[in-house]
C-alpha positions as CSV (number, residue, x, y, z in Angstrom):
1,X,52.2,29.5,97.1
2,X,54.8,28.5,100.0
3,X,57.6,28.6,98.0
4,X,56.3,32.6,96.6
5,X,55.9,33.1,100.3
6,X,59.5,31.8,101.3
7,X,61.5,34.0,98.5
8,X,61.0,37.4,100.3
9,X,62.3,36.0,103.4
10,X,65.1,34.4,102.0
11,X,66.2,37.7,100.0
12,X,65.8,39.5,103.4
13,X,67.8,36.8,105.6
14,X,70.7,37.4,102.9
15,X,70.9,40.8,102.8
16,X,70.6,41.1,106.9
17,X,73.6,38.8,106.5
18,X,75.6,41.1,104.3
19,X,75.2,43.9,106.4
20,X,76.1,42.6,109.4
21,X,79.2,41.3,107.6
22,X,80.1,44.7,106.3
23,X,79.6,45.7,110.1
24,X,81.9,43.0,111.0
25,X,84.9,43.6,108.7
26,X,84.9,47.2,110.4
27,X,85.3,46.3,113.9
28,X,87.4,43.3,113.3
29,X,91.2,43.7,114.6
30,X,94.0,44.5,111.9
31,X,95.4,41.0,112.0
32,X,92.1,39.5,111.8
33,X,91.8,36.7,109.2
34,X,87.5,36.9,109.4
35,X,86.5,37.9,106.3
36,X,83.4,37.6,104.3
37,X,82.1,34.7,102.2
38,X,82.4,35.1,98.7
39,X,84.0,38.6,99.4
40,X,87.4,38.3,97.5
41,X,87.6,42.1,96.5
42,X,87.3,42.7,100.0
43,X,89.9,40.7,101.3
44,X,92.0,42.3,98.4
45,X,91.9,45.7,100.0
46,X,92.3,44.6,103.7
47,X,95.4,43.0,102.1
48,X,96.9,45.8,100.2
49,X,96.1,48.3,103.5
50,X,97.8,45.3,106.1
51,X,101.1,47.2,105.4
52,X,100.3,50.7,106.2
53,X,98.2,49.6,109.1
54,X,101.1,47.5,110.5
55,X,103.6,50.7,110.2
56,X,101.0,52.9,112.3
57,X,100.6,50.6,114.8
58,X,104.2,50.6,115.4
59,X,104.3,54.2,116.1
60,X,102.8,55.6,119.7
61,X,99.2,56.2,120.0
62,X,99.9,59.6,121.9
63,X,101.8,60.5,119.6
64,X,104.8,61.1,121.7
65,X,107.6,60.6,119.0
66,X,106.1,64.4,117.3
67,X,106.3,65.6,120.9
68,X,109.5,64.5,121.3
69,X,110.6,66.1,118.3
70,X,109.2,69.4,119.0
71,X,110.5,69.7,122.5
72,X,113.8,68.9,121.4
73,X,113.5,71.6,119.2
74,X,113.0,74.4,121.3
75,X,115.4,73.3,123.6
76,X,118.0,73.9,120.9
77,X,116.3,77.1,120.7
78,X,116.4,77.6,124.1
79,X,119.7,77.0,124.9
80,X,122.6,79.2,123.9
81,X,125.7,78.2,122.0
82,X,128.4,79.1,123.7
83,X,131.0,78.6,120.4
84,X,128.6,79.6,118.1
85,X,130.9,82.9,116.6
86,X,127.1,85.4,116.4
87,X,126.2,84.6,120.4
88,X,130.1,85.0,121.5
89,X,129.8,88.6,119.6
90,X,127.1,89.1,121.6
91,X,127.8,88.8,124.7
92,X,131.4,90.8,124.2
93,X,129.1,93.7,122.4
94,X,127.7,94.3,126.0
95,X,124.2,93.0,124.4
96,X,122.1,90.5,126.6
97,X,120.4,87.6,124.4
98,X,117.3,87.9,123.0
99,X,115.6,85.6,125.0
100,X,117.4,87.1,127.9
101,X,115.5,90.1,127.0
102,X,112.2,88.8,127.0
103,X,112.6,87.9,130.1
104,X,113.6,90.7,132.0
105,X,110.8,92.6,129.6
106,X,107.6,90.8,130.1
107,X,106.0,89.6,133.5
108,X,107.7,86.4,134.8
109,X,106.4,83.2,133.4
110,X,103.9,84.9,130.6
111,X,105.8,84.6,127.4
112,X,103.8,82.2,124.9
113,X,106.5,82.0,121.7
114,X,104.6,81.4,118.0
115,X,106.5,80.0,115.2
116,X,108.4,78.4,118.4
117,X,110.5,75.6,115.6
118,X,110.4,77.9,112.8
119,X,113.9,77.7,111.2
120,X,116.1,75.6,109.3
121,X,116.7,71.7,110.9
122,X,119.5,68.7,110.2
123,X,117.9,65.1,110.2
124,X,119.1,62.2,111.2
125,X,117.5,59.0,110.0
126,X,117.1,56.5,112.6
127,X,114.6,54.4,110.9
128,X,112.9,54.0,108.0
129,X,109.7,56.1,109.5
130,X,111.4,58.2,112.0
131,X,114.0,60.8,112.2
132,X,115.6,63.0,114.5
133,X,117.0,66.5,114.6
134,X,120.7,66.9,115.2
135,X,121.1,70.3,114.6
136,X,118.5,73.4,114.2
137,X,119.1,76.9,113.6
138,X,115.9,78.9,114.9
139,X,114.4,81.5,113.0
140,X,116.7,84.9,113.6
141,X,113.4,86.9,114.6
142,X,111.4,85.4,118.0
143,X,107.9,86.7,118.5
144,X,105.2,85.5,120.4
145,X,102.5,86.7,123.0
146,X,103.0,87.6,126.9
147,X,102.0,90.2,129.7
148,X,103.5,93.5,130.1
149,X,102.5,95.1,133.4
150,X,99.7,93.0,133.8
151,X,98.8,93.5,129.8
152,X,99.1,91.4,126.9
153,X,101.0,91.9,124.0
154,X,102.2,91.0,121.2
155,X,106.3,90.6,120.9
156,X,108.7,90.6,118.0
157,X,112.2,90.5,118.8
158,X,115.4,90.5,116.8
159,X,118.2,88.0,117.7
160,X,121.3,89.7,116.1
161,X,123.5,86.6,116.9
162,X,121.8,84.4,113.8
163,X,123.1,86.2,110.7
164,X,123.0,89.8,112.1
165,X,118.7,89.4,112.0
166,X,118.6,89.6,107.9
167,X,116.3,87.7,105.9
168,X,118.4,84.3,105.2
169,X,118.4,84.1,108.6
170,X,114.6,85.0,109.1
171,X,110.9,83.9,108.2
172,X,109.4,86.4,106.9
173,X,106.1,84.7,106.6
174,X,106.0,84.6,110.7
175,X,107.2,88.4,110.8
176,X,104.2,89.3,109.1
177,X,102.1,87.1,110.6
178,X,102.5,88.5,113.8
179,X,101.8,92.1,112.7
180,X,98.7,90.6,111.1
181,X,97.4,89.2,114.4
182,X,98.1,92.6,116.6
183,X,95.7,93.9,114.1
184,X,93.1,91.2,114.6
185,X,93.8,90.8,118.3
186,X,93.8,94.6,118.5
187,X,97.0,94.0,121.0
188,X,99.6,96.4,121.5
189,X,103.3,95.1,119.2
190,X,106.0,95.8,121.2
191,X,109.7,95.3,118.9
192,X,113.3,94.7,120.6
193,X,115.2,95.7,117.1
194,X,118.7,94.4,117.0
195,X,119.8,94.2,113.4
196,X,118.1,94.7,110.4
197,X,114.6,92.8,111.3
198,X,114.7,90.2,108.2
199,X,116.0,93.1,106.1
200,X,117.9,92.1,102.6
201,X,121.3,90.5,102.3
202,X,123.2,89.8,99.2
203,X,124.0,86.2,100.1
204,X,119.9,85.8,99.8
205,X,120.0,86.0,96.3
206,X,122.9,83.6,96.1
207,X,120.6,81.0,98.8
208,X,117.8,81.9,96.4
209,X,119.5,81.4,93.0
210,X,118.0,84.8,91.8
211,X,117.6,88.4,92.6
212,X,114.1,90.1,93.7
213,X,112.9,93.1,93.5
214,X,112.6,94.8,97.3
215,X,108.9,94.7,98.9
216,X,108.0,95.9,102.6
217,X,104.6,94.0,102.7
218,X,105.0,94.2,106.9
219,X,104.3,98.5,106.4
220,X,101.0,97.2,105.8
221,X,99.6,96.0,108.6
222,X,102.1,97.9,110.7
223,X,100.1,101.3,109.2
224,X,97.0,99.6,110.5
225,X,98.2,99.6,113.6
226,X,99.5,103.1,113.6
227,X,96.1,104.5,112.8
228,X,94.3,102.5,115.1
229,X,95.7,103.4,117.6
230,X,97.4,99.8,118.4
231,X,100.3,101.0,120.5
232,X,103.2,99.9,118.5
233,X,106.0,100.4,120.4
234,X,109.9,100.1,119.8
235,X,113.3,99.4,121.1
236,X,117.1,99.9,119.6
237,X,118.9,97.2,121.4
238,X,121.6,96.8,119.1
239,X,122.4,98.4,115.7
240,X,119.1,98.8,113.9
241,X,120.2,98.9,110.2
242,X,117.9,99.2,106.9
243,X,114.4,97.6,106.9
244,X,115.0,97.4,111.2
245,X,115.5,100.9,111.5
246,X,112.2,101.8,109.6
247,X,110.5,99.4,111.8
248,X,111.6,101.0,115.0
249,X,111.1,104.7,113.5
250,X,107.5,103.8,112.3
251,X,106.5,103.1,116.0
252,X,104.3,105.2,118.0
253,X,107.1,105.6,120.9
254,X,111.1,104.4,120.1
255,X,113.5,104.8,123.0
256,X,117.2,103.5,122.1
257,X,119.7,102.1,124.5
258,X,123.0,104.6,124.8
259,X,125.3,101.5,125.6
260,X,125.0,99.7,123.0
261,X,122.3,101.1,120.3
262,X,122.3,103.1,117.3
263,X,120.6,103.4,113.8
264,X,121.2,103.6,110.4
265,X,120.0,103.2,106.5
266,X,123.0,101.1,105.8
267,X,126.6,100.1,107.7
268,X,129.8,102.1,108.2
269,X,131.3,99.8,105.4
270,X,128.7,100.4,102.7
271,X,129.0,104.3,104.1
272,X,132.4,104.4,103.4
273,X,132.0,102.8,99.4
274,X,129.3,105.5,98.8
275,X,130.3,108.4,100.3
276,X,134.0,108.0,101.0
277,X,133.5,108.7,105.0
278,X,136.3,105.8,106.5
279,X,136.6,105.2,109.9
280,X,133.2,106.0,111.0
281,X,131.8,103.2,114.1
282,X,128.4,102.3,114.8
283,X,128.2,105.7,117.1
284,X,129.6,108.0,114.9
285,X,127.3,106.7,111.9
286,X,124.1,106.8,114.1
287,X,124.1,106.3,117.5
288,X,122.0,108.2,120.6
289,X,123.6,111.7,120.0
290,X,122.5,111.8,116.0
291,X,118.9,110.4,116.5
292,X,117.8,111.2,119.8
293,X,118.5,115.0,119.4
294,X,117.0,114.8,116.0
295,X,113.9,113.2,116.8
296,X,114.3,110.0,114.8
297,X,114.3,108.7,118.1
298,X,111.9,109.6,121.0
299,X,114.3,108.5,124.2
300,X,117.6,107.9,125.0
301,X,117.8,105.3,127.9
302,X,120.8,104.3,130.1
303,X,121.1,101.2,129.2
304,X,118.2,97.8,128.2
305,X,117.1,97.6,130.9
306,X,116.0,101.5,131.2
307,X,114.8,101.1,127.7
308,X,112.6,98.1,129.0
309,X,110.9,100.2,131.7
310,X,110.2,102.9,129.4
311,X,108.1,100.4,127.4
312,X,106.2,99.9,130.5
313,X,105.6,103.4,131.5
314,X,104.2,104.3,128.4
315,X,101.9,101.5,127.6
316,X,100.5,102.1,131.2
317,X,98.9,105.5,129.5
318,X,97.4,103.9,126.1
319,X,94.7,102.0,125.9
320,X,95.1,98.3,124.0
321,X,93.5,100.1,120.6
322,X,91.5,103.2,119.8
323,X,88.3,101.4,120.2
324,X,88.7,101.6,124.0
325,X,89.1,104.1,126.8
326,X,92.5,104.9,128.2
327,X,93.8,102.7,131.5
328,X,92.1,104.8,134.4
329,X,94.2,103.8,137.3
330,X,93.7,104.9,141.5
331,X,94.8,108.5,142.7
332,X,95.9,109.0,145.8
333,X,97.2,112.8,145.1
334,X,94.1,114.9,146.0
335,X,92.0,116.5,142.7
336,X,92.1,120.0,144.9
337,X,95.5,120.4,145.6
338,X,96.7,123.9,146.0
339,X,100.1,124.9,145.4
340,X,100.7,128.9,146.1
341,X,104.3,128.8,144.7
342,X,102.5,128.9,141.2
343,X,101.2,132.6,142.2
344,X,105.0,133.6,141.8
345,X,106.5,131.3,138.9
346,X,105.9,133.6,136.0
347,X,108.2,136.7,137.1
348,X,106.9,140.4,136.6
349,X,109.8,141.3,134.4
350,X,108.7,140.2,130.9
351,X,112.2,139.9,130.0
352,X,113.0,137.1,132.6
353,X,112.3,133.5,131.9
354,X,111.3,130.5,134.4
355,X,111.2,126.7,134.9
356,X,108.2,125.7,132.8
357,X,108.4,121.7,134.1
358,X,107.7,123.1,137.6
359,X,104.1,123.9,136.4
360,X,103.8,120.9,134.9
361,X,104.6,118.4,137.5
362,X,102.6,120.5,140.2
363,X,99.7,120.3,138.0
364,X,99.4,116.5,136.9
365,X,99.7,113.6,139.3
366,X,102.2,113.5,141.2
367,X,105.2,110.6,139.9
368,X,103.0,110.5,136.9
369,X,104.9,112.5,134.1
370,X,106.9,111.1,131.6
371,X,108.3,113.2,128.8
372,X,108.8,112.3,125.2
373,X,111.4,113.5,123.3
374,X,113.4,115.7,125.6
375,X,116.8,115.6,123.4
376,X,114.9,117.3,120.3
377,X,112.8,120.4,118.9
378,X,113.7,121.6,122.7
379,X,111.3,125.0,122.2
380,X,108.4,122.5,122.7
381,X,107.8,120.1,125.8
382,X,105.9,117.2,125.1
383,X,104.5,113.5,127.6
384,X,101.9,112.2,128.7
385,X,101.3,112.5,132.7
386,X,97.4,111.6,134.7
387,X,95.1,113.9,136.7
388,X,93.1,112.3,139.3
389,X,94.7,108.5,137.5
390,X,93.3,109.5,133.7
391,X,96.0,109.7,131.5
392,X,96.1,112.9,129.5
393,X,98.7,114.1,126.9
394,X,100.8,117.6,127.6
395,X,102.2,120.4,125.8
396,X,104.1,122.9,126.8
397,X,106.0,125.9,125.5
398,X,109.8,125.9,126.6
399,X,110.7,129.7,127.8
400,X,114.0,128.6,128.3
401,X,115.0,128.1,124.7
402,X,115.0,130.7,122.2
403,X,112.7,132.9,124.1
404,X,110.1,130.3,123.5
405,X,109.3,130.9,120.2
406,X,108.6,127.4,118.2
407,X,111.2,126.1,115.6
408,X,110.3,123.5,112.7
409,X,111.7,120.8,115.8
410,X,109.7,122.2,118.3
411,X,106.5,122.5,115.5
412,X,107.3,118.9,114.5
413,X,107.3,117.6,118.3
414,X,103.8,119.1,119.0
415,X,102.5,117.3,115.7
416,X,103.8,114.1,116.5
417,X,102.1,114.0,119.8
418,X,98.8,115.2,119.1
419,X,98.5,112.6,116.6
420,X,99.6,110.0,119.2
421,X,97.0,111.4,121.4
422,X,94.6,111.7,118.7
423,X,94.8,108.0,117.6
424,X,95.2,106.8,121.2
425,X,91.8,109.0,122.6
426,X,94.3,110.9,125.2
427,X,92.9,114.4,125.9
428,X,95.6,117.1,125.8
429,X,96.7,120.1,128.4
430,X,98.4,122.4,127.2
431,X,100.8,125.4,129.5
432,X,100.7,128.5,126.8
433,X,103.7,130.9,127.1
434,X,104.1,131.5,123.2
435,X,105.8,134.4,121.3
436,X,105.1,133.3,118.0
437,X,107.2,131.1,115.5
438,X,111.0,131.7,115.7
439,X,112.3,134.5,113.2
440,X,115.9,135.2,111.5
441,X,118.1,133.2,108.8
442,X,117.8,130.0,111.2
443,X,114.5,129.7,111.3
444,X,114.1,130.5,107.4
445,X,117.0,127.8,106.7
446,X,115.0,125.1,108.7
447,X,111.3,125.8,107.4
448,X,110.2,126.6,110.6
449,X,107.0,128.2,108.7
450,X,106.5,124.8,106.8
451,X,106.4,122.9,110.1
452,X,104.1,125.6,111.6
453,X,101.7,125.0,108.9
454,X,102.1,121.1,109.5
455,X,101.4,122.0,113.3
456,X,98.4,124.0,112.1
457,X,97.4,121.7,110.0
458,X,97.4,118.6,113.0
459,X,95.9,121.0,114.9
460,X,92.4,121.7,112.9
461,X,92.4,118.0,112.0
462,X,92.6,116.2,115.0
463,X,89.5,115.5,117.6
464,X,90.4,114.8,121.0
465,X,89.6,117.3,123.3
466,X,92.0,120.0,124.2
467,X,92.2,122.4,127.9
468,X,94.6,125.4,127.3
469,X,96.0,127.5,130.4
470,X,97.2,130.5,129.0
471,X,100.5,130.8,131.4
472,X,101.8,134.7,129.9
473,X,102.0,134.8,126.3
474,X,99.9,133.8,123.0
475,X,101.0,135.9,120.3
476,X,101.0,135.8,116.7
477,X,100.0,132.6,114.3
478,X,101.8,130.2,116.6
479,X,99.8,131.2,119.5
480,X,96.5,131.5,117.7
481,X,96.8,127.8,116.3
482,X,97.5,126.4,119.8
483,X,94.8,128.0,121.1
484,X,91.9,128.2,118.6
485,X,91.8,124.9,117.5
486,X,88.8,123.7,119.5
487,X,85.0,125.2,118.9
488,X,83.7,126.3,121.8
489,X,87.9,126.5,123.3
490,X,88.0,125.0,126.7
491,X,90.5,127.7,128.6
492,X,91.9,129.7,131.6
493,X,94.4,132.2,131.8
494,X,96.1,133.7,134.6
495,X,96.8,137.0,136.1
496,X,100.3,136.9,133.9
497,X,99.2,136.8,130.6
498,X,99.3,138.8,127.8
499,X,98.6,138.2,124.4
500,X,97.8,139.9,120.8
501,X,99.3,139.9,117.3
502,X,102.4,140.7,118.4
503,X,104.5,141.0,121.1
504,X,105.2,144.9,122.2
505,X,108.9,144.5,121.8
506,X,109.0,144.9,117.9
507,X,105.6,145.8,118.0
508,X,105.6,149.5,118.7
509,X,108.5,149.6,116.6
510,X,106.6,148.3,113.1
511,X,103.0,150.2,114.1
512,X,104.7,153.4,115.3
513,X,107.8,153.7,112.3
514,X,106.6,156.8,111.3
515,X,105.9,158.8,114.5
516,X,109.2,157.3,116.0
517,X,111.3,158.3,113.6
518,X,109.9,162.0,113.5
519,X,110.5,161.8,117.0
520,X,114.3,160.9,116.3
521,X,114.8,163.9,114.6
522,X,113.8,166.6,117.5
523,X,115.9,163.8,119.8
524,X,112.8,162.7,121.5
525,X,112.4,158.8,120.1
526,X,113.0,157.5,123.7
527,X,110.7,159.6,125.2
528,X,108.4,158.6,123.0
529,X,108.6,155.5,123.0
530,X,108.7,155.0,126.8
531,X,105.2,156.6,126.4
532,X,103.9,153.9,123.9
533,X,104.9,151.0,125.7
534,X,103.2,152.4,128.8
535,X,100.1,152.9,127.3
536,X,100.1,149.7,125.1
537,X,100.9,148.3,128.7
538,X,97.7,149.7,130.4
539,X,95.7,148.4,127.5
540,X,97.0,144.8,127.9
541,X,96.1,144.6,131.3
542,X,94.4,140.6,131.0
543,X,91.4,142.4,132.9
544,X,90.4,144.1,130.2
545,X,90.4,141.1,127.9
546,X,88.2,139.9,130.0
547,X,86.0,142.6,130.8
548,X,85.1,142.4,127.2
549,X,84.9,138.5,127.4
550,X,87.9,138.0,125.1
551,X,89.2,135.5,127.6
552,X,86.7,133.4,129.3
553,X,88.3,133.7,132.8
554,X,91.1,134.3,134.9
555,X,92.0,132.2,137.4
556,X,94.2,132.1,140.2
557,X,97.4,130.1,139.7
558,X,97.1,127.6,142.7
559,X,93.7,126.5,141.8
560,X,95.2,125.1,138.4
561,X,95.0,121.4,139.4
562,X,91.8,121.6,140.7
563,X,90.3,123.3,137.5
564,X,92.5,121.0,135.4
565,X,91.3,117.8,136.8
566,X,87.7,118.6,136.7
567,X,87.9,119.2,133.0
568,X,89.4,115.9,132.4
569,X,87.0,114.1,134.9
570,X,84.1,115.4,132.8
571,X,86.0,114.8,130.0
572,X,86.2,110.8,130.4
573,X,82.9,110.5,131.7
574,X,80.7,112.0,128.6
575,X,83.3,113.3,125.9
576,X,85.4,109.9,125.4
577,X,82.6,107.2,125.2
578,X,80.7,109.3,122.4
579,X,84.1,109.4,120.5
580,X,84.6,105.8,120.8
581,X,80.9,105.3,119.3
582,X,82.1,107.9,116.6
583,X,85.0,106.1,115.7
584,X,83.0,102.6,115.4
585,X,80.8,104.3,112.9
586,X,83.8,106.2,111.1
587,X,82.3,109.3,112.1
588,X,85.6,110.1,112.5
589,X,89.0,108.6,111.4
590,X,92.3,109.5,113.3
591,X,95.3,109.0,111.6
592,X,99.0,108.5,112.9
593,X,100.6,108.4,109.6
């Protein structure tokens, strides 16, 4: 019985031993030569891992030697070659260095660079566990994340110096990347194009061994951010050739630099083997007097650093995506400022024209307006500007260009903003001095009525909120698409206007052919028709209009501001927030592109 009693125990007392010599062989130090009775397979695989543990422990715990690596790394990044062939070219192109350029763009101290060692890197061996870069040529496209007037961002930017920006110089994989995360991140992209932004090169195919067929997988992503209303923003630092160009030209805003940018599908050498134009220069082929009076471009800046502060004016009216409310900043310029000079800006004399900016800049805030596109489709006036600190979008009808009437470039100027405003929840005011779409060979040649249909079109599609002042004249289909968009119409005219089908010049000469030209034959047709245009003039007195509630009011002309920013306060206190919760149920869906 003692002996039955005294097996249990023993069994126990052996296997308490076991374990606490498995416990043991864990704790023990490397080089320990404690090992386990009758444990040979054990002592086997401390054996066969003595090696590998010895090699770790030679190498420092904080891993230090890694560190090391990587901060030598973007050093070399960091530090210009002053012989290497692309920086010297450069620098005598008039061009500052990319990273030049972030800094004077973004907020001192704020850059945070991703993909900071991406590129291509010569070892050095210095011992059989450890090497050492000697030579690293960064990736030709640096992005990263930093503030813009206070704001985050999300920054891609082309240095032109490694392999002219094209892809055997690039990483695509971190391009996209970045356009993915200003997406998640819902951050505004803002792109410093100098080259062709990682676009093809024939020596690829020789680095690759084969040839591919072309993909732009970045449009992706970058459309998602167009139709969000991600502010996606771009600069031509340099020449902005192929896949750059499309990059830039896809943004929501593009300025270019005069000094040193221009743009184009492909270089003056590949021009001149397709189309047998010689001689041409990087101006000739595309620079600021093709695309920013064509409206490839939006802006033409002085210089980089004008093209930077651009950049910073207009992300200071967008909001960070279209899920949120546009920047509201502090007015000091009074909500009921009067300006009596406005009672005399439109003249009597129908025939005589005026300065249309002076209503605008007396209206919005003052310092605030900044105008888009002022090179191009100059019948139309487009910007953004604030009343009482909310930024709004404007529109305005140029009198001083053909009369006023729109053109396909004015028509196409409109539609481009109001989808920018549309995506980017900016209500719109709109100055109304319209007499209709342009007429004559011109405006047939150019499709003016194709690009008033587009306008139309933008017009009945779009959602933001809209405030017309009808300054003198809304005539024909131009006029009823600017101002019959909006159900019920938010309007005021004043004492100038007039308005109908068509204007009475021509008019009376169409609706009275027959009774004018019976009047020709008895020598009486100007007679006649001084009496038409007199009456027609009576009839069109704006007073009657309204008497008959065909305008909602007339108002005078130094009260404008007041009027104007009332609208927009009520405007961002009720009409904005339900159109955010519409767009986070896809009640609605603005779209850019």
């Amino acid at each position: 019985m003692a002996g039955d009693t005294n097996k249990p125990k023993a069994q126990a007392s052996k296997l308490a031993t076991e374990r606490l010599n498995q416990v043991s062989s864990h704790i023990s130090p490397p080089n320990s030569d404690d090992s386990t009775p009758n444990s040979a397979n054990g002592s086997k695989k401390k054996k066969r891992g003595s090696k590998s543990s010895s090699a770790a422990s030679a190498l420092p715990a904080d891993y230090s030697d890694i560190l090391s690596q990587i901060a030598t790394l973007r050093n070399l990044a960091a530090t210009p070659d002053p012989n290497n062939r692309g920086y010297v070219r450069q620098r005598q192109a008039g061009k500052l260095w990319v990273r030049d350029r972030i800094e004077q763009l973004l907020d001192p101290g704020t850059f945070r660079e991703v993909g900071s060692i991406s590129g291509t890197v010569t070892w050095k061996q210095t011992n059989p566990l450890s090497e050492t870069p000697v030579a690293f040529t960064p990736s030709n496209n640096i992005q990263g994340m930093g503030k813009l007037g206070g704001r985050t961002v999300v920054l891609t930017a082309d240095d032109f110096s490694i392999r002219g920006g094209h892809a055997d110089g690039a990483t695509s994989e971190k391009t996209m990347y970045l356009e993915k995360m200003a997406v998640a991140m819902k951050l505004p992209i803002v792109k410093l194009v100098d080259g062709s932004s990682g676009g093809g090169s024939v020596t690829t195919i020789r680095k690759m061994g084969w040839s591919y067929l072309p993909h732009v997988v970045s449009f992706g992503p970058v459309i998602q951010q167009l139709n969000l209303g991600i502010p996606n923003l771009g600069a031509v630092v340099g020449p902005a050739i192929g896949l750059g160009a499309a990059r830039v030209v896809a943004c929501h805003f593009s300025v270019m630099a005069a000094d040193v940018g221009a743009l184009f599908n492909a270089g003056p050498k590949v021009v001149e083997g397709a189309t047998f134009e010689e001689g041409l220069g990087f101006q000739d082929l595309g620079g600021p007097m093709m695309h920013c009076t064509n409206g490839t471009i939006d802006n033409l800046a002085a210089n980089e650093a004008e093209c930077f502060g651009q950049l910073r004016t207009v992300l200071s009216y967008l909001p960070n995506s279209g899920s949120q409310m546009p920047p509201v900043i502090p007015c000091d310029d009074p909500e009921d400022r009067e300006d009596l000079a406005l009672r005399t800006i439109i003249p009597r004399r129908k025939a005589r024209m005026y300065n249309p900016w002076t209503i605008i800049l007396s209206v919005v805030d003052k310092n605030s307006w900044f105008e888009i596109g002022p090179l191009w489709g100059r019948t139309s006036i487009t910007g953004l500007a604030r009343l009482g600190g909310r930024p709004v979008g404007i529109i305005s009808v140029n009198c001083e260009v053909n009369s006023g009437a729109l053109d396909a470039a004015g028509s196409q100027k409109m539609t481009r903003l109001l989808k920018l405003c549309d995506v980017m929840n900016l209500p719109v005011l709109q100055f109304v001095d319209v007499p209709g779409y342009a007429i004559g060979t011109v405006a047939e040649r150019t499709a003016t009525m194709r690009w008033g249909v587009e306008l139309a079109k933008t017009y009945f599609s779009t959602t933001m909120p809209i405030f017309n002042v009808i300054t003198r004249r809304a005539f024909g289909v131009a006029g009823g698409v600017m101002i019959g968009s909006r159900d019920p119409v938010m309007q005021c005219a004043w004492p100038s206007g007039e308005w109908g089908s068509l204007p009475l010049d021509g008019g009376i000469e169409v609706g009275h052919r027959h009774e004018l030209r019976e009047a020709e034959k008895v020598g009486k047709k100007a007679e006649r028709y001084k009496e038409l245009e007199d009456e027609y003039t009576r009839l069109m007195n704006p007073i009657r209009t309204a008497n008959a509630f065909g305008v909602e009011e007339i108002i005078d002309p130094k009260d404008t501001r007041k009027i104007c920013c009332t609208w927009a306060q009520r405007v961002y206190e009720a009409l904005l927030p339900e159109r955010l919760l519409d767009r986070a149920t896809r009640k609605i869906n603005p779209t850019f592109y």
